[in-house]
C-alpha angles and dihedrals in degrees: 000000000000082000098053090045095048088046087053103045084051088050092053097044087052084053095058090033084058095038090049092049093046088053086055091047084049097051088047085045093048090046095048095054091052091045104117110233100250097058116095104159145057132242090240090059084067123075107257085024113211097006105046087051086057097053088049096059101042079041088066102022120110096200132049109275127225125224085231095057099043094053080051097051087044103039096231129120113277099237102059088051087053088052093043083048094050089042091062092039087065104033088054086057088072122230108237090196091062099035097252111148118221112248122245085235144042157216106243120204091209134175094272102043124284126313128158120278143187107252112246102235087061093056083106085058096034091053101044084060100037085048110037099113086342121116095186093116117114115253133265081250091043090055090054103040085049090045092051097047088049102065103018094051133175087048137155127229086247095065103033077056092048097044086053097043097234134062107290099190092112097052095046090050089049089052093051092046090050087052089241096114139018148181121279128174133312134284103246100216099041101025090228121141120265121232126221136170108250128215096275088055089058079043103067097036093057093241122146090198129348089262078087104059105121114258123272085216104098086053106044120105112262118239095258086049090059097035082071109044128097122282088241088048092049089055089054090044099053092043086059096042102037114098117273113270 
């Protein structure tokens, strides 16, 4: 009796040890069939293996990255590129107790997926380099244009001109050219096309949405402020402050 139970309990041991195997099969299978044809390594045949080959292509790319599209690129399971991802977000932050030293750069976990970044508290640094006999930074009006059609979107060219006090259409061109802002439906009521910031907009500013655009709190005029200004300025006033229609 000892003998048969001890037969069966083998028997069924050899049967998990096979299905197990089999799932594994399946997963290789499964990997092979979504490999895209051009890739005939794997991430552990590099030095550094999955991260460094991480670092190689956001190194390069000109766009954020998703999780989804580099395990594709790759041919490995999503999930373990999202953890290797995390892994060199936080390992770039530096950790004082072990003598690791923060980067001067990041690994930003932006809108569009992740992509290298200049830290902010380096923009001082940054600028002094982008700028120096260079004339590629936006314009005092493009500021403006792009600040206004930030917090007050969906927005037209009308009231973005009439919120500035003077046409506005060469700036906005210059902000659609530049991909920071874009078209985006029609004012029902003018027909005019509606403004809106784009991704690469939440991009270079490091947001993730636009939840996360800092307050207008701290620079708005205080009651008393308003209370004495002019009846033309107040309508102005209330036309920059009300809320967006």
């Amino acid at each position: 009796m000892t003998e048969r139970i001890d037969a069966t309990n083998a028997t069924e041991h050899m049967a998990d040890a096979e299905s197990t195997a089999e799932s594994a099969k399946a997963e290789v299978r499964g990997v092979e069939e979504t490999r895209p044809e051009y890739v005939d390594f794997t991430v552990d045949d590099f030095p550094g293996g999955l991260p460094a080959c991480l670092e190689a292509i956001l190194m390069v790319a000109d766009q954020p990255q998703t999780a989804t599209e580099l395990a594709r690129i790759l041919a490995l399971d999503r999930n373990a590129v999202e953890e290797a991802l995390q892994a060199l977000h936080d390992d770039y932050e530096g950790d004082e107790s072990r003598g690791i030293r923060p980067r001067g750069f990041e690994l930003r976990r932006a809108a569009r997926g992740w992509q290298f970044a200049s830290r902010a508290a380096f923009e001082p640094v940054v600028s002094s380099f982008v700028t120096d006999g260079q004339t590629a930074r936006l314009s005092q009006a493009a500021l403006e244009a792009l600040a206004i059609v930030a917090y007050r979107q969906p927005v037209t060219r009308a009231q973005v001109a009439a919120i500035r006090g003077v046409n506005s259409d060469g700036v906005i061109r210059s902000l659609t050219v530049r991909g920071l802002i874009k078209e985006d439906g029609v004012d029902p009521e003018s027909r005019a096309a509606l403004l809106v910031t784009s991704e690469s907009f939440l991009d270079q500013m490091g947001l993730k949405s636009l939840d996360e655009l800092p307050s207008l709190a701290p620079f708005l005029p205080s009651v008393a402020e308003m209370t004495q200004s002019k009846s033309g300025d107040t309508d102005v006033i209330s036309w920059r402050l009300g809320p967006a229609t």
